[in-house]
C-alpha positions as CSV (number, residue, x, y, z in Angstrom):
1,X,32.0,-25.3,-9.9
2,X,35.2,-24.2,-8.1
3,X,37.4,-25.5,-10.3
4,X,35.6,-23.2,-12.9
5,X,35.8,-20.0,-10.9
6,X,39.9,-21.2,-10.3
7,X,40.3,-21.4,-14.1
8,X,38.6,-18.1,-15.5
9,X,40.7,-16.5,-12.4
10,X,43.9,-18.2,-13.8
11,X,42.9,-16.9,-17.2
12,X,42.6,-13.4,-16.4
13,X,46.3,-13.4,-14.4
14,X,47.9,-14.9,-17.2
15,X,46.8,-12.0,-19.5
16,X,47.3,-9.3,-17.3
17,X,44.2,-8.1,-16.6
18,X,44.4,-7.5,-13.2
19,X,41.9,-4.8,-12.8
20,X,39.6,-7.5,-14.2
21,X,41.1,-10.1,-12.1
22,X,39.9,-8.1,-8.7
23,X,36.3,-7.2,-10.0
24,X,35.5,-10.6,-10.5
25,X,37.4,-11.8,-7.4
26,X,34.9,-9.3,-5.3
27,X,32.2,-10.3,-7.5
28,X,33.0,-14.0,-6.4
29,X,32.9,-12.7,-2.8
30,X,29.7,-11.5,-3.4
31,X,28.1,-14.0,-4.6
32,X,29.3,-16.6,-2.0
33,X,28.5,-14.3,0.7
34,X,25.3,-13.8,-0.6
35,X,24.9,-17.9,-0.8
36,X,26.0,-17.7,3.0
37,X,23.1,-15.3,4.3
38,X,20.4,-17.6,1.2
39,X,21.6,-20.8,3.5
40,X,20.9,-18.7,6.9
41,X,17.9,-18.0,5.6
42,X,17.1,-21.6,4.5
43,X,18.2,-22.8,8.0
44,X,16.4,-19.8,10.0
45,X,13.3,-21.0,7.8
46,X,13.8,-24.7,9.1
47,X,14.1,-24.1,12.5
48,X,11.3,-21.7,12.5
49,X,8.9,-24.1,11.6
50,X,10.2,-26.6,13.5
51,X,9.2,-24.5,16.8
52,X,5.7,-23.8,15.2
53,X,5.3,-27.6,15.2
54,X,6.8,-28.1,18.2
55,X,4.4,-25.1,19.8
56,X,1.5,-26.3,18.5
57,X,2.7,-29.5,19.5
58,X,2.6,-28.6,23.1
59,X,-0.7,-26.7,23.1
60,X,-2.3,-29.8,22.1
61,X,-0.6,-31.7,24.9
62,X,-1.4,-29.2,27.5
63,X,-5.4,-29.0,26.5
64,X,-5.3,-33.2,27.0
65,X,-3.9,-32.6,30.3
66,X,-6.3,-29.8,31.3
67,X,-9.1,-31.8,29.9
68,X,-8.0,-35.2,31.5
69,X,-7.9,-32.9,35.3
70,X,-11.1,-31.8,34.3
71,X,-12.3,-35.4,34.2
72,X,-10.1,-36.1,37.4
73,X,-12.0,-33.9,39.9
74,X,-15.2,-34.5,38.8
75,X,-14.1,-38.0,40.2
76,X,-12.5,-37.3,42.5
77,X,-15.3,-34.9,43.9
78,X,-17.6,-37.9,43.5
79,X,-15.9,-40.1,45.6
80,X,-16.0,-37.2,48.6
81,X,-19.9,-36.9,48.1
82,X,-20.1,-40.4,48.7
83,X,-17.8,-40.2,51.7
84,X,-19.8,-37.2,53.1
85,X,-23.1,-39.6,52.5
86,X,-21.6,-42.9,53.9
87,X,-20.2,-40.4,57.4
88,X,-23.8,-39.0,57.5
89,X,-24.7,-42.9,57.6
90,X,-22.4,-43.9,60.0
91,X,-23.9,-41.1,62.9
92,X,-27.2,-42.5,62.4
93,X,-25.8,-45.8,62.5
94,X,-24.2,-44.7,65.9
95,X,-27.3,-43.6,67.3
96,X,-29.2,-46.4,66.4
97,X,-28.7,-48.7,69.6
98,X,-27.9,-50.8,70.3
99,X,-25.1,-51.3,67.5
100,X,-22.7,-53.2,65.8
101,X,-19.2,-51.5,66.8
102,X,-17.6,-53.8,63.7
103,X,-19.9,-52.8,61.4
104,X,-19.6,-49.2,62.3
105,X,-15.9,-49.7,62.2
106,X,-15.4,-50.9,58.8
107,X,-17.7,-48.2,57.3
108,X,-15.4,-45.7,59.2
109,X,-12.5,-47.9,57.5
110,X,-14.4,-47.2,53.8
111,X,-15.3,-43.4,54.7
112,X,-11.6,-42.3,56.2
113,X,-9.7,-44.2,53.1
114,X,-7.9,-40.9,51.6
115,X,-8.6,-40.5,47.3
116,X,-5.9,-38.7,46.3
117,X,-6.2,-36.5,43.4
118,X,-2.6,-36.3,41.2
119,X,-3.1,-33.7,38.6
120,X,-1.5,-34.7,35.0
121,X,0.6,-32.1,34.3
122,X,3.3,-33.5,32.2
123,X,3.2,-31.5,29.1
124,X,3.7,-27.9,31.1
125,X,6.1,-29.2,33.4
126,X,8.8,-30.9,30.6
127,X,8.3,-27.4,28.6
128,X,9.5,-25.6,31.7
129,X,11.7,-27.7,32.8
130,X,13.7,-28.4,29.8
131,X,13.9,-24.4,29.1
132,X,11.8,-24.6,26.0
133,X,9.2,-21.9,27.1
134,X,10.4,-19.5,24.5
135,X,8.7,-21.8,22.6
136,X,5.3,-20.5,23.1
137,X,4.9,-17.1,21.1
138,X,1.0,-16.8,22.1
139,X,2.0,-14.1,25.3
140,X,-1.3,-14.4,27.0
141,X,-1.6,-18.3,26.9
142,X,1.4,-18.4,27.9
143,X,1.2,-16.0,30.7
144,X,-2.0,-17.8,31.6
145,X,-0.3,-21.3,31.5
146,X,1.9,-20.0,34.1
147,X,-0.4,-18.5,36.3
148,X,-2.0,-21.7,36.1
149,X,0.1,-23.6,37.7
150,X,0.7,-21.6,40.3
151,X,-2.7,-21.7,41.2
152,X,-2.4,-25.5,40.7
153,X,0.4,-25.7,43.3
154,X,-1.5,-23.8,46.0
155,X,-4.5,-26.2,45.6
156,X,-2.6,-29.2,46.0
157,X,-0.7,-27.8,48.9
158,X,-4.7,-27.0,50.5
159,X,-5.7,-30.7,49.8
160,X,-2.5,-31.8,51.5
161,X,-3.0,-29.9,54.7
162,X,-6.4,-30.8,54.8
163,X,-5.3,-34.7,54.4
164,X,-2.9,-34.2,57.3
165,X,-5.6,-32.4,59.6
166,X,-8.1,-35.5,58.6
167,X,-6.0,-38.4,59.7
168,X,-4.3,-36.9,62.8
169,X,-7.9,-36.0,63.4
170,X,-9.0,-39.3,62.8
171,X,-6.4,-41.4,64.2
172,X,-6.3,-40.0,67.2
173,X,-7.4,-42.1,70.0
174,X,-5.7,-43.6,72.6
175,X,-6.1,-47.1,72.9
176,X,-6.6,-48.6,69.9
177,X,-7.5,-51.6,71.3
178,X,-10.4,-50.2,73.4
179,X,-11.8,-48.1,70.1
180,X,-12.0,-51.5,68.5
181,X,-9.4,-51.5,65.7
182,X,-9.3,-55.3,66.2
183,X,-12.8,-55.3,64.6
184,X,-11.6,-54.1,61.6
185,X,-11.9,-57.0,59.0
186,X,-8.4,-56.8,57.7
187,X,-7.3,-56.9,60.9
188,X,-10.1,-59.7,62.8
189,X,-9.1,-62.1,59.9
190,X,-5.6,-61.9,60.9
191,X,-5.7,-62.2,64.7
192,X,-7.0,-65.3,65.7
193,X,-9.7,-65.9,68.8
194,X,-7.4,-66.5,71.3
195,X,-5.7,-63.0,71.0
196,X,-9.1,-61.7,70.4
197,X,-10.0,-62.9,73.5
198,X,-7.1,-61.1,75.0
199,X,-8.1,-57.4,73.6
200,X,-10.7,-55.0,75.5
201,X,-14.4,-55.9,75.2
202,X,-15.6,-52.1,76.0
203,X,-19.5,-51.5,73.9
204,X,-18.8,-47.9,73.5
205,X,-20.6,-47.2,70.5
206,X,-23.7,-48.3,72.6
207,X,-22.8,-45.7,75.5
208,X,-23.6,-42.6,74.6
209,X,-22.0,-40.6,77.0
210,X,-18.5,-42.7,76.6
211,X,-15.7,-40.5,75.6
212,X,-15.1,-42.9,73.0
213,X,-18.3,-42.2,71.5
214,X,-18.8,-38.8,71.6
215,X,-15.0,-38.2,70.5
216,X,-16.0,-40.6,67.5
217,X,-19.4,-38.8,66.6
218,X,-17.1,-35.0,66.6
219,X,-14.8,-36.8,64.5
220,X,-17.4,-37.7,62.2
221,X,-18.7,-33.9,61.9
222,X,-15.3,-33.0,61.6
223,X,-14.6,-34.7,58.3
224,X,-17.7,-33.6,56.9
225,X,-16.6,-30.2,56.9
226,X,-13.1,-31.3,55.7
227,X,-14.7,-33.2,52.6
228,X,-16.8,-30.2,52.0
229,X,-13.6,-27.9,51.6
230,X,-12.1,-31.0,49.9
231,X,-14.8,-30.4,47.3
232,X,-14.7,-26.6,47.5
233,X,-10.8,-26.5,46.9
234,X,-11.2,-28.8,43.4
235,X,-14.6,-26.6,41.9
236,X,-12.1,-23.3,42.6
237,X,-9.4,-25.3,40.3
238,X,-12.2,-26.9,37.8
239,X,-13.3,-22.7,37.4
240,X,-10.5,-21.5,37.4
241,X,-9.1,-23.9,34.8
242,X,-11.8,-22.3,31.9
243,X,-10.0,-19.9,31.2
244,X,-6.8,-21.6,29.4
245,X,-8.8,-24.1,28.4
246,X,-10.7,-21.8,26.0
247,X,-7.4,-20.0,24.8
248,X,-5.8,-23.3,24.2
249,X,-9.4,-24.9,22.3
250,X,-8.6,-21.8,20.1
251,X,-5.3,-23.9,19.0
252,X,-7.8,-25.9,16.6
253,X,-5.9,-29.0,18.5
254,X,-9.5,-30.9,18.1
């Protein structure tokens, strides 16, 4: 196709027709300028629907990882039920006497072990991080989204304080050995009888009035009220999550 443009140019020098020459030489200029802007076009085209798949991509991904937190702190809320039932246990248990102090110990053990819940939010966070947010063109998902995750980060920060407040609550005791740790079962299958024999005898959960006890029993009622908050924090995130779950349902990612 050059090589034809080059030879009707030739033509028109070598018979003098110059003013010819120029109108087809600007025409030529034309018409490849006007194949430029077509290929712009073309490629402006490509790339726009390569970010509509890509958008549409991500709304999708974000909606499996709202609905997969969703599914998260309903466990997660679970588990503290049953820790608020098994604590509720264990003071009856403690006023029961007499007692086993190992038996009460290892139900502590159950009750204080800490559930963590670890939100998925890997499809918001590689959008964001790798700069693609001009990607989403939807301005009040979007804005939503972002929001969101805000309010996600404060949450988690809550449940972390209130994790730290429950085991330096918790933990808290002088003498391990004369609050009983050694009748832990982890820790009795390890030590044999002769160092058993060695560590403090004290019945404290049979002495009402021991320090030990009554610090134990506050400790107790203390958690409860931390696993309620516990619970209170994730139904503020599960309602407050609705919202850009319904804007991102309207996606049609289902």
């Amino acid at each position: 196709m050059i090589k034809f443009f080059r030879k009707i140019r030739q033509n028109l020098l070598s018979e003098g027709k110059t003013e010819k020459y120029f109108k087809y030489a600007i025409g030529e200029i034309i018409l490849v300028v006007i194949g430029i802007l077509i290929a712009l076009q073309i490629n402006n085209w490509n790339e726009n629907r390569k970010n509509k798949i890509a958008e549409a991509d991500y709304y999708c991904r974000i909606l499996d990882d709202f609905e997969l937190n969703e599914k998260l702190i309903d466990e997660t809320s679970k588990l503290a039920t049953d820790k608020i039932k098994l604590c509720k246990e264990l003071i009856i248990d403690l006023n029961n006497q007499p007692n086993d102090r190992g038996e009460i110990l290892n139900k502590f053990v159950l009750a204080l072990r800490q559930d963590v819940f670890v939100p998925s939010n890997i499809a918001f966070e590689d959008i964001t991080s790798s700069g693609q947010l001009k990607l989403l063109t939807d301005l009040e998902l979007k804005n939503r989204l972002i929001q969101h995750s805000t309010f996600l980060n404060n949450i988690l920060n809550l449940l972390q304080e209130n994790r730290n407040e429950i085991l330096k609550r918790m933990s808290d005791f002088e003498l391990i050995g004369d609050f009983g740790y050694q009748d832990i079962d982890y820790l009795n299958q390890e030590l044999d009888k002769e160092l058993l024999d060695l560590l403090p005898k004290n019945d404290w959960t049979n002495e009402p009035n021991n320090s030990i006890f009554v610090k134990f029993q506050d400790n107790l009622v203390f958690y409860i009220a931390m696993l309620i908050r516990q619970k209170q924090h994730l139904s503020n995130l599960k309602r407050e999550m609705q919202e850009p779950i319904e804007l991102l349902k309207n996606k049609n990612c289902k």
